[in-house]
BASE-850210 format. One record per atom (N, C-alpha, C): atom name; residue number from 1; x, z, y. Coordinates in steps of 0.02 Angstrom, whole numbers. Example, Ala and Ser with C-alpha at 12.3 -4.5 7.8 and 13.67 -1.06 7.14 Angstrom:
+----+-----+--------+--------+--------+
:  a :   k :   east :     up :  north :
+----+-----+--------+--------+--------+
:  N :   1 :    660 :    390 :   -284 :
: CA :   1 :    615 :    390 :   -225 :
:  C :   1 :    660 :    390 :   -165 :
:  N :   2 :    642 :    354 :   -112 :
: CA :   2 :    684 :    357 :    -53 :
:  C :   2 :    645 :    394 :      2 :
+----+-----+--------+--------+--------+
***
This chain:
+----+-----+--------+--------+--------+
:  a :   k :   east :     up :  north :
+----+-----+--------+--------+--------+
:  N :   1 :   7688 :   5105 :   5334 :
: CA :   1 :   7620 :   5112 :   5311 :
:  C :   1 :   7617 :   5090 :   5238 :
:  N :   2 :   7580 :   5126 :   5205 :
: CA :   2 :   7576 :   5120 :   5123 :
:  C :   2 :   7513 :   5087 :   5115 :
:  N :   3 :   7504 :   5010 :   5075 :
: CA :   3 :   7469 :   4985 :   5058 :
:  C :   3 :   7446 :   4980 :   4996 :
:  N :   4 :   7376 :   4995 :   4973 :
: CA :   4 :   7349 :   5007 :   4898 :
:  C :   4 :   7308 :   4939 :   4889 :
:  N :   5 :   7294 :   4921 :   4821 :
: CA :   5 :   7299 :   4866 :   4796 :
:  C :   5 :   7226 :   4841 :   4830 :
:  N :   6 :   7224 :   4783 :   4842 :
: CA :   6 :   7188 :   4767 :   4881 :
:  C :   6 :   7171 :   4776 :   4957 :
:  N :   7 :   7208 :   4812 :   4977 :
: CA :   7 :   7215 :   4832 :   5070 :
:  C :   7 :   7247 :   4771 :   5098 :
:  N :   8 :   7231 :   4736 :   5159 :
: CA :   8 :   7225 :   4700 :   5202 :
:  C :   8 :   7243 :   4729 :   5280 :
:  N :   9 :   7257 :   4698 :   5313 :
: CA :   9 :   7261 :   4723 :   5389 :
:  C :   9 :   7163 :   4741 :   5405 :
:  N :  10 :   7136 :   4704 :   5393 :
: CA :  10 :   7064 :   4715 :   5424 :
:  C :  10 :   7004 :   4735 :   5374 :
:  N :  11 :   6973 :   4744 :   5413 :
: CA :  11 :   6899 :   4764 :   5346 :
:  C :  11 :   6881 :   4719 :   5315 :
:  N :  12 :   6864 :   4721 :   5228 :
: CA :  12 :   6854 :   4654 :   5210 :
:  C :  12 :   6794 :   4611 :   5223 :
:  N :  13 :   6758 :   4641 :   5247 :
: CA :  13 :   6702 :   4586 :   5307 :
:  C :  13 :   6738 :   4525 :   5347 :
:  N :  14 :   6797 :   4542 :   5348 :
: CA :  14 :   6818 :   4488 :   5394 :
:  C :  14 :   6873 :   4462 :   5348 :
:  N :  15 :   6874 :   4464 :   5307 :
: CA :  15 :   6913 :   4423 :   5242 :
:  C :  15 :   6857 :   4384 :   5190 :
:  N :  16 :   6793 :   4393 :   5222 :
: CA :  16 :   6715 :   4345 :   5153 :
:  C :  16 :   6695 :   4307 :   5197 :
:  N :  17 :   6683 :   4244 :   5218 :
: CA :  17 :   6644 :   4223 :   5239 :
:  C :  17 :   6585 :   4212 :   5199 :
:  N :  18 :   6523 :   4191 :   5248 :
: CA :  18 :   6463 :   4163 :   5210 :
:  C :  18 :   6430 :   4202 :   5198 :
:  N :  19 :   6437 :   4269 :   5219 :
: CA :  19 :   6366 :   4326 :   5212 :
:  C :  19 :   6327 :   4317 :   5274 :
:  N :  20 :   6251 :   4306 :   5224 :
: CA :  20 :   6193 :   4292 :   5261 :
:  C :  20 :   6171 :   4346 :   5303 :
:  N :  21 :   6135 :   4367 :   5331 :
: CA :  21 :   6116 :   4430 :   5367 :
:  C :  21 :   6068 :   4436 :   5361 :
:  N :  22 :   6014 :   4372 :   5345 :
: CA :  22 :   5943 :   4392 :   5338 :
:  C :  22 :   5935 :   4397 :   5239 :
:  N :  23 :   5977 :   4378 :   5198 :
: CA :  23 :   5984 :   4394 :   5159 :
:  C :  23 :   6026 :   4460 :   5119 :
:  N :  24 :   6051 :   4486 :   5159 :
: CA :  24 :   6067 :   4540 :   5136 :
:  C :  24 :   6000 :   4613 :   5123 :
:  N :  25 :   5942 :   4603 :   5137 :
: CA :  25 :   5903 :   4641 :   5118 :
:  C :  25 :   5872 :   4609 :   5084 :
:  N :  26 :   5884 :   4662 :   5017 :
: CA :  26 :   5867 :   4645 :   4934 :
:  C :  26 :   5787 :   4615 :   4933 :
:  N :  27 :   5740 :   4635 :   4967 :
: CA :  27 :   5694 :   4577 :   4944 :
:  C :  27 :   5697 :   4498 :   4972 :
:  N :  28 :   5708 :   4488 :   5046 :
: CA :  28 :   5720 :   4429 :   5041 :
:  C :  28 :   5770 :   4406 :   4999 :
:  N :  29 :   5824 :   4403 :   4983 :
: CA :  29 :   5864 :   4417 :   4944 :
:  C :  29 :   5820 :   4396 :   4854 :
:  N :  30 :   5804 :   4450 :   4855 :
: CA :  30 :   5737 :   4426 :   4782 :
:  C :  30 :   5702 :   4384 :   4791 :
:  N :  31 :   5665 :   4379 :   4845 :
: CA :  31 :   5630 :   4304 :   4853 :
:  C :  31 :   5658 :   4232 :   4851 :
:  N :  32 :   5705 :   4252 :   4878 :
: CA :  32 :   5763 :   4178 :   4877 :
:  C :  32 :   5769 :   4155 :   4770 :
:  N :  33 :   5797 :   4206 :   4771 :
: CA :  33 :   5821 :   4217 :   4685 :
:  C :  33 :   5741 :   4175 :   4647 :
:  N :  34 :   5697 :   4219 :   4634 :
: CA :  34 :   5651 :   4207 :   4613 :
:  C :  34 :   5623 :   4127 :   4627 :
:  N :  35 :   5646 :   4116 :   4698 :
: CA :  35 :   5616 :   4056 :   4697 :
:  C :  35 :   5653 :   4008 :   4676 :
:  N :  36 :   5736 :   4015 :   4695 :
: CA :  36 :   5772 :   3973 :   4646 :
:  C :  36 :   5766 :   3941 :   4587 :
:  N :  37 :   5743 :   4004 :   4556 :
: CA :  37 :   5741 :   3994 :   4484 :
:  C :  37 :   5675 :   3962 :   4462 :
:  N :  38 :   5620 :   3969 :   4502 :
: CA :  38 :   5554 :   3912 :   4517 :
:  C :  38 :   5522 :   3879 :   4543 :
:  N :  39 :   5487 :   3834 :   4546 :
: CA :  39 :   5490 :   3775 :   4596 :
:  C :  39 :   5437 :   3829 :   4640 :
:  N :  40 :   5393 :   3843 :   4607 :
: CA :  40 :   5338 :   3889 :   4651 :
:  C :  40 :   5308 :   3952 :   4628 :
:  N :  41 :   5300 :   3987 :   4684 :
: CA :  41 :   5274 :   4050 :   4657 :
:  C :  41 :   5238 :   4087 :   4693 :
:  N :  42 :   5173 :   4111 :   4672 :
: CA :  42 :   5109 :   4135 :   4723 :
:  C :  42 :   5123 :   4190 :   4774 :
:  N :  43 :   5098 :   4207 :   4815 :
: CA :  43 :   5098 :   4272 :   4857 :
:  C :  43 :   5100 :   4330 :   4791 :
:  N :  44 :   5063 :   4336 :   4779 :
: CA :  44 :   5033 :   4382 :   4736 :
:  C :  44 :   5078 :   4394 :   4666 :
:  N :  45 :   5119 :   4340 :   4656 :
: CA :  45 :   5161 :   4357 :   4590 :
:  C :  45 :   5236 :   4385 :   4620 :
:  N :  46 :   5235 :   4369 :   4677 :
: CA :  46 :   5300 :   4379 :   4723 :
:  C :  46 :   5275 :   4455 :   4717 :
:  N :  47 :   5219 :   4475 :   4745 :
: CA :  47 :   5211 :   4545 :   4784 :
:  C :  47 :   5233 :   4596 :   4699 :
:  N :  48 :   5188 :   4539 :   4627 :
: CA :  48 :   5210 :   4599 :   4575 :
:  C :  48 :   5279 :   4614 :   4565 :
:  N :  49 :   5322 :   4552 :   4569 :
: CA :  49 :   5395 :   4541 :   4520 :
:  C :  49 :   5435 :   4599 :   4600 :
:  N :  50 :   5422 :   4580 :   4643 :
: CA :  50 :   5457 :   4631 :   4683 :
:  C :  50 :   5427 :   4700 :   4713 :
:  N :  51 :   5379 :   4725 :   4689 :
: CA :  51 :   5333 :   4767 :   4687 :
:  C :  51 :   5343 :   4781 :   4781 :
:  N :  52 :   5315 :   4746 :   4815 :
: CA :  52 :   5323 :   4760 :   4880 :
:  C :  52 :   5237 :   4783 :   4905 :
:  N :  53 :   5213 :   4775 :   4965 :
: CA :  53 :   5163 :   4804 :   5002 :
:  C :  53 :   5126 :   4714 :   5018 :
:  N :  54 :   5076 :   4710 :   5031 :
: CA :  54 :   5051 :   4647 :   5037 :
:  C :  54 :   5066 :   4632 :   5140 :
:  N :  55 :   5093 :   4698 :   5180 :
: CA :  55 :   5114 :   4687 :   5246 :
:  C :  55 :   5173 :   4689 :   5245 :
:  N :  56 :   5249 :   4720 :   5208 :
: CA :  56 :   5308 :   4710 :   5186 :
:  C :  56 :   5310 :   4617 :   5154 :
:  N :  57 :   5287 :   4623 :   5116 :
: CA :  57 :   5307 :   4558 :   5077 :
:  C :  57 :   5283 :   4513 :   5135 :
:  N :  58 :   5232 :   4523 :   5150 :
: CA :  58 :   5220 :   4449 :   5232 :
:  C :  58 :   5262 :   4456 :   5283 :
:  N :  59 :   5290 :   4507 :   5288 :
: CA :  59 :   5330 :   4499 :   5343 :
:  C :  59 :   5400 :   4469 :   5311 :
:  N :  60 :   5434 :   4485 :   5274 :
: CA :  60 :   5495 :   4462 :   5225 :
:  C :  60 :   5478 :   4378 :   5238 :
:  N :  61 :   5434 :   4362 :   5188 :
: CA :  61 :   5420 :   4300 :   5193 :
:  C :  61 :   5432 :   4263 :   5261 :
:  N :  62 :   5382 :   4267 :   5312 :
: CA :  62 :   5396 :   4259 :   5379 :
:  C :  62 :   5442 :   4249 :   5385 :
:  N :  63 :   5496 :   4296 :   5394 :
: CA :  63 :   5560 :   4267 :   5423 :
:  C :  63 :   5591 :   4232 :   5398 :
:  N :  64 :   5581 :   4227 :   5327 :
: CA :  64 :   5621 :   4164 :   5272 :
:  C :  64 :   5582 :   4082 :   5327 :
:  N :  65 :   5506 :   4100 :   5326 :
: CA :  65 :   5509 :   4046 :   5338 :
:  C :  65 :   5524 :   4041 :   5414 :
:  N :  66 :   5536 :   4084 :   5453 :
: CA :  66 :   5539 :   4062 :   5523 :
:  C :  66 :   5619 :   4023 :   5513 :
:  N :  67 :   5648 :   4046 :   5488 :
: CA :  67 :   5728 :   4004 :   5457 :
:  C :  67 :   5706 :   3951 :   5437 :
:  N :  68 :   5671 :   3923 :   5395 :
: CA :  68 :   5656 :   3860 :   5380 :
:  C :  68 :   5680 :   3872 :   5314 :
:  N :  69 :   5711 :   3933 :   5270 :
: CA :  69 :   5714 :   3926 :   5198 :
:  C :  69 :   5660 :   3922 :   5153 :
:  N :  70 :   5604 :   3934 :   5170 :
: CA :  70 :   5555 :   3900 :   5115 :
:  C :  70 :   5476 :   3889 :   5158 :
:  N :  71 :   5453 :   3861 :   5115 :
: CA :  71 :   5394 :   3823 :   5139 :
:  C :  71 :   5342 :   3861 :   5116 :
:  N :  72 :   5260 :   3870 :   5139 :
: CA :  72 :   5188 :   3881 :   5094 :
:  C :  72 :   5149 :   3842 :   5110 :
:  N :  73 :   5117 :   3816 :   5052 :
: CA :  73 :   5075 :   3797 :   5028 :
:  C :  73 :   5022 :   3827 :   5017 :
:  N :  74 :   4945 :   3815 :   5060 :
: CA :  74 :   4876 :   3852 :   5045 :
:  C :  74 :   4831 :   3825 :   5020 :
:  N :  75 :   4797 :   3856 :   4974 :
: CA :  75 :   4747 :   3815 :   4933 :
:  C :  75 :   4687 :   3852 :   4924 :
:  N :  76 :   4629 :   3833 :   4885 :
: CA :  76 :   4572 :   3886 :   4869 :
:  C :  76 :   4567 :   3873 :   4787 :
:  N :  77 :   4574 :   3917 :   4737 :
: CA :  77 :   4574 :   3916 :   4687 :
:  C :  77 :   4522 :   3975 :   4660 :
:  N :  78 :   4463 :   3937 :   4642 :
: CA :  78 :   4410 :   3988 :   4612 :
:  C :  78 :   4391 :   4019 :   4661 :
:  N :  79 :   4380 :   3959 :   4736 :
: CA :  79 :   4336 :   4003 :   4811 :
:  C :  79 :   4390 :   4061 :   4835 :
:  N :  80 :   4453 :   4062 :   4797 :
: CA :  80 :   4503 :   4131 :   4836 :
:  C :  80 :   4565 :   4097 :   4863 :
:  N :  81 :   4575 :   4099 :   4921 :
: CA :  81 :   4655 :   4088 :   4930 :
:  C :  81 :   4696 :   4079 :   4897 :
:  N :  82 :   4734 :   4055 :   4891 :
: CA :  82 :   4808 :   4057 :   4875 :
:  C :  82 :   4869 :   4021 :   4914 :
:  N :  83 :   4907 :   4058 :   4920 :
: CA :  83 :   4986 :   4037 :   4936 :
:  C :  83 :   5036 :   4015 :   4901 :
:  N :  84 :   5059 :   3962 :   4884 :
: CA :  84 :   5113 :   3951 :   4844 :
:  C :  84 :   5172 :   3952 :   4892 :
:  N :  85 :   5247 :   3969 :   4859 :
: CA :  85 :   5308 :   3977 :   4912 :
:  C :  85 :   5370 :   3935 :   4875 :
:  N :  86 :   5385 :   3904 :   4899 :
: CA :  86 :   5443 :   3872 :   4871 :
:  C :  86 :   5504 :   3859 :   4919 :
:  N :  87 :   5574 :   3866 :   4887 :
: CA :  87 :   5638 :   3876 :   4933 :
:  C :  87 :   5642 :   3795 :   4951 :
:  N :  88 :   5665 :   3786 :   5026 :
: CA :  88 :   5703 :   3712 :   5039 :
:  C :  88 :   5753 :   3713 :   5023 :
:  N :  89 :   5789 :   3638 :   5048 :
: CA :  89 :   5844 :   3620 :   5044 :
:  C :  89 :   5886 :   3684 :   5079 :
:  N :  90 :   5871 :   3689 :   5132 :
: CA :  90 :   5921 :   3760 :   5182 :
:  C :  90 :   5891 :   3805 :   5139 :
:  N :  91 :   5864 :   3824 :   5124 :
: CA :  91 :   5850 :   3878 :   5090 :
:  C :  91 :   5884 :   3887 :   5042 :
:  N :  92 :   5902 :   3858 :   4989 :
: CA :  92 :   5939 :   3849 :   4923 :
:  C :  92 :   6019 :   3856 :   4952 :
:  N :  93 :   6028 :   3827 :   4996 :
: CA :  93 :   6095 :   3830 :   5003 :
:  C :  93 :   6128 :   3881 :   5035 :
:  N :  94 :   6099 :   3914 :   5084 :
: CA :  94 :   6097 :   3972 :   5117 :
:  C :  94 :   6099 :   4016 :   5061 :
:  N :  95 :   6070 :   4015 :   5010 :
: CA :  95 :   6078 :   4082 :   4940 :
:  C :  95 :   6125 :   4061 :   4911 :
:  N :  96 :   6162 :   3983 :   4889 :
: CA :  96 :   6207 :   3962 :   4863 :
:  C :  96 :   6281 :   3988 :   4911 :
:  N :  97 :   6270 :   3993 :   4954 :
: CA :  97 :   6335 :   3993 :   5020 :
:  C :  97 :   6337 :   4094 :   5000 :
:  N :  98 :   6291 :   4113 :   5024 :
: CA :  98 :   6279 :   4193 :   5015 :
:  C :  98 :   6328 :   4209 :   4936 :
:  N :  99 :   6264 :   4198 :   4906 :
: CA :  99 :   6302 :   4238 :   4834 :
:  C :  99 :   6385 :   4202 :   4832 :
:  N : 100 :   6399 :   4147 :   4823 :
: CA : 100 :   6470 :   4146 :   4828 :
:  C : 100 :   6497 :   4184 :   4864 :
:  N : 101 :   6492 :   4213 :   4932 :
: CA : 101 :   6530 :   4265 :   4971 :
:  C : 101 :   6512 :   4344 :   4944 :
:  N : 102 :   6466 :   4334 :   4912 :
: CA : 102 :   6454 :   4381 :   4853 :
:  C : 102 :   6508 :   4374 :   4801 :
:  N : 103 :   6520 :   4357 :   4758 :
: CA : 103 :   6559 :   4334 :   4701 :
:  C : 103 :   6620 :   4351 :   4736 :
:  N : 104 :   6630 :   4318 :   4812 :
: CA : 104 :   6721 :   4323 :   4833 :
:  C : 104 :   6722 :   4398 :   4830 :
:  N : 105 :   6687 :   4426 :   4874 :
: CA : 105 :   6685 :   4492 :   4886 :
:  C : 105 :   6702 :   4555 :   4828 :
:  N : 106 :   6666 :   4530 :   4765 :
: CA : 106 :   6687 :   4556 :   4722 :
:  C : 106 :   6753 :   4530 :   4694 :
:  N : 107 :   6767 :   4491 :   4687 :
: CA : 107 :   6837 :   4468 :   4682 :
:  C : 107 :   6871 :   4503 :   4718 :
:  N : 108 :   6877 :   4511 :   4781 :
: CA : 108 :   6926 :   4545 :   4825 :
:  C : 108 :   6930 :   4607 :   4809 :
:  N : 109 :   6868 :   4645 :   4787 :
: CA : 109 :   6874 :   4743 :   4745 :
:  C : 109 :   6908 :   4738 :   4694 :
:  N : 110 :   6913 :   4687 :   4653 :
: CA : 110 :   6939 :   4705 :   4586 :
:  C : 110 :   7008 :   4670 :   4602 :
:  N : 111 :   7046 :   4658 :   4653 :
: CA : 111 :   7097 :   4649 :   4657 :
:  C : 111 :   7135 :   4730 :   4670 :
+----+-----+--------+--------+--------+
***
């Protein structure tokens, strides 16, 4: 059997550990990111920066938080709702653990 550069006995799924499953769809995925990068961030600025649906983006959310990766915060600002969302501790690390098996993964193509 002829092996080309980077071929393995198995699929490379089973050469990465650390891919998330609920993060592999790009908006949770963006939500994680986004929130990384800030301590907090409204329903509503989430729904622009990822241009999602206001019943898409609640449901996304949801399951982040049914995981326990991030928290909301409700408030009334000017008599209107608001939601603030911010990533936990599991939360942060779960995207920290992910994208590294990201990074390997690409490592392993460009071998």
């Amino acid at each position: 059997m002829v092996r080309h550069r980077g071929e393995s006995d198995g699929p490379i799924w089973d050469r990465v550990n650390g891919f998330n499953r609920l993060l592999e769809h790009r908006t949770r995925l963006g939500i994680c990111v986004l929130l990384a990068r800030n301590d907090t961030i409204t329903f509503s600025r989430l729904k622009a920066l990822l241009k999602e649906t206001d019943g898409a983006l609640g449901a996304h959310l949801r399951k982040l938080e049914d995981e326990d990766y991030l928290v909301v915060k409700k408030e009334f600002r000017d008599r209107k709702p608001t939601s603030w969302y911010s990533l936990t501790r599991d939360g942060r690390k779960a995207l920290e653990t992910h994208l590294q098996a990201l990074e390997k993964l690409i490592a392993e193509a460009g071998d």
